[in-house]
N, C-alpha and C positions, 0 to 999 in steps of 0.2 A: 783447758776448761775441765774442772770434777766431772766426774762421772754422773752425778746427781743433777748439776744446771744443767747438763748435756740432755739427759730426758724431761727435765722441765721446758728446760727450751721447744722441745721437738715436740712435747705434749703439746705446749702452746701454740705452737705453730699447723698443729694439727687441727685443734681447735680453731682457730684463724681464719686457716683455709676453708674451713664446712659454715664456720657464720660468714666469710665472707659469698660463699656461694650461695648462700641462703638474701643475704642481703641481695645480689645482683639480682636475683627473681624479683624482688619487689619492686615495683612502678607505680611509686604516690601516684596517684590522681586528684589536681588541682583542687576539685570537688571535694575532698575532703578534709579540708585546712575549716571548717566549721569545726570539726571534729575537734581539732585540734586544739584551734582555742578553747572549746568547753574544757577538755581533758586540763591543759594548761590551769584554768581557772580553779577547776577542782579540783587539783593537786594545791595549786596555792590557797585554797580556802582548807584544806586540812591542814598541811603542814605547815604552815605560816603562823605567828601570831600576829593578833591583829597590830597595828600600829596607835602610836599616840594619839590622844582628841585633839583636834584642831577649834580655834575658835571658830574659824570660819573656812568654808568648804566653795568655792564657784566654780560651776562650769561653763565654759563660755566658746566660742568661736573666733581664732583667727581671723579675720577675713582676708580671701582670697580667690578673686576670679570665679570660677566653677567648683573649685576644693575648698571651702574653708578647713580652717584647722581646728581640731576641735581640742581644748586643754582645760587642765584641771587644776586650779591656784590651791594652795595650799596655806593656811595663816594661824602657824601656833599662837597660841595664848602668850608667849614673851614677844611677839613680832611688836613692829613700833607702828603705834595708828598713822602716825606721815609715811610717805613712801621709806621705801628702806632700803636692803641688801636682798637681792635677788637671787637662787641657785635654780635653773633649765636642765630638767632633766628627760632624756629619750633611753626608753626602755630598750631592753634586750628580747630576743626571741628569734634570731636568725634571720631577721627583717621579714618571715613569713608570720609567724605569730608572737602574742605578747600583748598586754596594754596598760593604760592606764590605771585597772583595776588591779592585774593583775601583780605589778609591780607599787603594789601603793603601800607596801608593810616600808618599804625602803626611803621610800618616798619621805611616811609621814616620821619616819626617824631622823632623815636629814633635817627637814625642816624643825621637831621640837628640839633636836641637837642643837641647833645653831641658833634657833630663832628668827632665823628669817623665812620670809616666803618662800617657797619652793613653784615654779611652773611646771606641772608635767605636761607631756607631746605625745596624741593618739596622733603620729602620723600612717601614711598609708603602706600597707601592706603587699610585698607580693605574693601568691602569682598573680594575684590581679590588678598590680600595680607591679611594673617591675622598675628596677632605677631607670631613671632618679627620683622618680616618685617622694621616695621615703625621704631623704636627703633635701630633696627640696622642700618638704612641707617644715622639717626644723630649722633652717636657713630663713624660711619664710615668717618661723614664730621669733627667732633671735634676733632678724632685724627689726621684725614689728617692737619688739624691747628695745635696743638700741636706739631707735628712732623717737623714743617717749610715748607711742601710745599709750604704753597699758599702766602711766605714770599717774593720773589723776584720777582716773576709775578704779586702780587694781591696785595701786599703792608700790610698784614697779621702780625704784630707783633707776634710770640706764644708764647712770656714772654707778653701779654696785652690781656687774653683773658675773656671774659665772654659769660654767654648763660641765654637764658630764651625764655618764652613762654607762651599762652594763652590757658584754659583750656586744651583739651588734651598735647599739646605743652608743657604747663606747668609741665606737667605728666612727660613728660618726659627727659625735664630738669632739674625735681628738682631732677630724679634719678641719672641724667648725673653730677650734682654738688655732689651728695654723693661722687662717683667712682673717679670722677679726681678731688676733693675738694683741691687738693696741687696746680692746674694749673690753676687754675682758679680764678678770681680777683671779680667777684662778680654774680648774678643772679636776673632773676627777674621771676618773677612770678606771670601772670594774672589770677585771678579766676582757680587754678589751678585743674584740677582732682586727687587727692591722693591718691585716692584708689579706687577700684575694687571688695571689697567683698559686701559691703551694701549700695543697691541703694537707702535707704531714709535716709533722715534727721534725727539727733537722737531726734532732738525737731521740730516738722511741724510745719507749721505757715499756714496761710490762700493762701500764694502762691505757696503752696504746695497741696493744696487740689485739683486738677485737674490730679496731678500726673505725669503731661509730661515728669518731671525730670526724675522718674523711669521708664517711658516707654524708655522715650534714653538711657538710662541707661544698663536698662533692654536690649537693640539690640545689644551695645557695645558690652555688655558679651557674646551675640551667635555670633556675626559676628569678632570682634576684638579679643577676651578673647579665645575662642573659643578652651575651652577642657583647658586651660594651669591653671598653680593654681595662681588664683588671688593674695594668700595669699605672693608672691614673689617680693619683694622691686622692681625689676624692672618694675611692672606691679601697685603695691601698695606704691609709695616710703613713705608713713605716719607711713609703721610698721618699718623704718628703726631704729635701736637703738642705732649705734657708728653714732652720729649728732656730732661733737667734730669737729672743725677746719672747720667748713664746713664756703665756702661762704660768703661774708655779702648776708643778701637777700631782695631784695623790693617786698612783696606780698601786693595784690590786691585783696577783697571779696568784694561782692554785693548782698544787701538784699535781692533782688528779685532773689534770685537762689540757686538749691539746696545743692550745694556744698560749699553753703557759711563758714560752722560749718568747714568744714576737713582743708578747706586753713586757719584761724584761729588758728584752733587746731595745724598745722604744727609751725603757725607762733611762738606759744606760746612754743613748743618744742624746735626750734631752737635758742631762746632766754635764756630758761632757760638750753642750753649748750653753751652757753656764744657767741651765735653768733648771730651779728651786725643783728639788723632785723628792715626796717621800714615798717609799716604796715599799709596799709588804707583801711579803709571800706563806699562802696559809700549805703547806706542804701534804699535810692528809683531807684538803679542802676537794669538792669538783665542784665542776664547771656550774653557775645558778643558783650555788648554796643559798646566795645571801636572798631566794625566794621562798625558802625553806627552813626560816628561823627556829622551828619547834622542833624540827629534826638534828639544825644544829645551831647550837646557844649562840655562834660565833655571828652568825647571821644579823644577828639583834646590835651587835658589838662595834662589827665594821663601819656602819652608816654612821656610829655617833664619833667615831676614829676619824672619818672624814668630815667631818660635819668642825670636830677640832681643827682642823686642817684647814676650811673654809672660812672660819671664825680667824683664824690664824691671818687671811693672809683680802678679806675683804673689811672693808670700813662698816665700821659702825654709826648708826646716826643718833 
């Protein structure tokens, strides 16, 4: 090793070590996940631009039990006035924060990319929902579609359907594409979370050295995870092994984040069981970008990459 990596190294690691100490001192308090989605929101109300007009905008409710679910249709101006081609999407935010507002720049680009409807999913959040909570309230919206409700009020095709999501979201649509792999016409997949047992990277790189990854990581597991066995495809969909007929999928990794190896890894499994997979890797990207379009152009770009991808691979009416 130079002389030179040798003190950058140890710099960094010196570093490391004093945010890591600094980190172990702090103990979120449940309590303050209000905080967080405002901050959330208000980071995505500056940096974001706003997304395309939609003709039509509905908010409505799932219904279910004691939870309904509460979603937000989406109907660009090219969509078809009979039912049509459907895209489900569940947002990202560590399954503690994030919503439908918050991820709507994404949202309303999928849907004037492609033209079709878009569903998006306020499911429930922990700490004060912890799984399956969350998992069950999208299972709950994707069969409500499969099933033809949301066909003659909402214009819902449920032979045109697909889902997908970012980071968490991503979690837990790539599980949702395992389980109803026959009903579904394709998926996507932003910087997805895979897994659940091991919060580092198996190869660190220098934007790993601060560690923030496995500190979020690391709260998911107490607050979301919370006692249940990680090691369970619904929770980890990367240890899933019948991958067979699944999906085409458009996955999405970014150099700058830690999870970039496991969405890769998936991408490379699903491929080598013979399913349609396109994959791009934004290498000076992190983790979220695509909520922060004004800060980076790329943002704006992606959703219509996939939205090709969708168009590609769902029917047209």
């Amino acid at each position: 090793m130079r002389k030179s990596q040798k003190y950058t190294r140890e710099f960094a690691d010196e570093v490391t070590a004093k945010m890591k100490a600094q980190l172990e001192k702090f103990r979120f308090e449940p309590t303050q996940i209000a905080d967080i989605h405002s901050n959330l929101r208000r980071m995505t109300n500056q940096f974001d631009t706003p997304g395309p007009e939609m003709r039509k905008i509905h908010d409505f409710n799932v219904p279910h039990e004691d939870f309904p679910v509460p979603v937000r249709l989406y109907v660009p101006h090219n969509a078809s006035e009979e039912p049509g081609p459907t895209f489900i999407y569940f947002h990202g935010g560590g399954f503690v924060t994030g919503s439908i507002e918050s991820h709507e720049g994404i949202t309303r680009r999928i849907a004037s990319g492609t033209g079709y409807r878009v569903l998006s999913v306020e499911y429930r959040l922990a700490p004060q929902f912890a799984y399956p909570a969350g998992p069950d309230d999208c299972e709950i919206v994707l069969n409500w579609a499969i099933e033809g409700y949301g066909q003659d009020e909402w214009g819902i095709d449920r032979h045109n359907l697909s889902i997908g999501g970012d980071s968490a979201g991503g979690n837990m649509a790539a599980y949702l594409a395992q389980k109803y792999r026959d009903k579904l016409k394709a998926q996507i997949l932003f910087y997805p979370l895979m897994q659940l047992v091991d919060f580092k990277p198996p190869k660190p790189g220098p934007q790993d050295w601060l560690q923030l990854g496995f500190m979020a990581l690391k709260f998911i597991g107490e607050h979301y995870v919370n006692g249940s066995d990680p090691n369970e495809t619904r929770l980890s969909p990367l240890f899933e092994t019948n991958l067979k007929k699944l999906p085409p999928a458009y996955i999405l990794t970014c150099g700058l984040d830690p999870l970039r190896d496991e969405g890769k890894l998936y991408a490379d499994k699903l491929s080598s069981n013979g399913v349609p997979v396109e994959y791009w890797h934004e290498r000076m990207m992190p983790h979220g970008f695509l909520n922060f379009a004004k800060m980076f152009p790329k943002g704006r770009k992606i959703p219509l990459d996939a939205a090709d991808f969708l168009r590609k691979y769902m029917e047209t009416v």
